[in-house]
N, C-alpha and C positions, 0 to 999 in steps of 0.2 A: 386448560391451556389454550390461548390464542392460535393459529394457524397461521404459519410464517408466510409471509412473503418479499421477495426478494427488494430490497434496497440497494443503491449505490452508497458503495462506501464513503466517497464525497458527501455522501448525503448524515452519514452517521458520524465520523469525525470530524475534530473543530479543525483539524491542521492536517493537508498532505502535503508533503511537500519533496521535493527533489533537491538534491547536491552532488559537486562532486567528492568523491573518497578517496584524493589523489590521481595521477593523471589516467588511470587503466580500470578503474572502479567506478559505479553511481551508487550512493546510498538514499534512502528511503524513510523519512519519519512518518508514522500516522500516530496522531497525537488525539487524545478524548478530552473533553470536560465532563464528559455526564457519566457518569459510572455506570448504569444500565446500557447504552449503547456500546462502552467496550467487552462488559460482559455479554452480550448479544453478540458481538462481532469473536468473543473468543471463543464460548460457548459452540459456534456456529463450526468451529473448524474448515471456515469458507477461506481464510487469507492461511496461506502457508506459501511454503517457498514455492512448491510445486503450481497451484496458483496461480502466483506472481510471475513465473518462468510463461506459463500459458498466457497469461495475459501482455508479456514483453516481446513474445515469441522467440524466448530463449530455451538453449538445454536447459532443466534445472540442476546439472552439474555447474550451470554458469554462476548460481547463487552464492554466495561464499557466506552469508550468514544470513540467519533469519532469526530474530529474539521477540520472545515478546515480553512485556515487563512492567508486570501486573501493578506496581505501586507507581506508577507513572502513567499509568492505563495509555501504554503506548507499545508500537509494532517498531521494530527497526530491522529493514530490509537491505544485504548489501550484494550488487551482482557486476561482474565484470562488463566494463564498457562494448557496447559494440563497435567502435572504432576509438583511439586514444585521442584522450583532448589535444585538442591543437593539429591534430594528425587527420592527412586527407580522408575527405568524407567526413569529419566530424561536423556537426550542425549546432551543438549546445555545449558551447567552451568548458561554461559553468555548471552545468549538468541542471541548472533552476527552472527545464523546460520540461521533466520527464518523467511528471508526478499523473497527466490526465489516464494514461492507460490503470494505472489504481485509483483514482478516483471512481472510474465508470467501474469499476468489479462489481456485479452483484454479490449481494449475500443477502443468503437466506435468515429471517428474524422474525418475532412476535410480532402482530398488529401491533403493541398496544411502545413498541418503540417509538419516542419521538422523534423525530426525522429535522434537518435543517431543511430548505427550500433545495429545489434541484441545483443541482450542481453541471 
């Protein structure tokens, strides 16, 4: 067995991306093409709510779901906004700005994963 070392998840899936989930929620797609690198990333048990709380710098009670959904070799992540769209202090109406903090996560994975260019 290879000897893992850590990848950005940008770096392993084809799709991160952010939205809004209505005006009080962000939800979260990470989407695969390559079958090995989501089995690598699931395998890993590196992306979970708790995580993704750490990497947002939220409670992980703020999470309200976390799926992952092996025939679409995809993550769907959904956690309560830190201020309401439209509402003071909000910065990303659309939520399309709130995907770079899971991008950069590491996760730990085999050498022999191919990797896209950094992200």
């Amino acid at each position: 067995m290879q000897p893992a070392r850590p990848i950005k998840l940008g770096n392993l899936a084809a799709i991160v991306r952010s939205k809004n989930a209505g005006p009080y929620r962000l939800t979260f797609d990470v989407l695969f093409d390559r079958e090995e690198n989501y089995l690598a990333v699931s395998r890993s048990g590196a992306l979970s709510a708790e995580s993704v709380a750490r990497a947002y710098g939220v409670d992980a009670k703020q999470v309200s779901s976390f799926f992952e959904i092996p025939v679409a070799r995809a993550f769907k992540i959904t956690f309560v906004r830190p201020h309401a769209q439209c509402g003071e202090g909000e910065t990303d109406v659309y939520g399309a700005q709130q995907h770079v903090p899971l991008m950069n996560m590491l996760i730990p994975v085999t050498t022999t994963v191919k990797e896209f260019d950094d992200v």
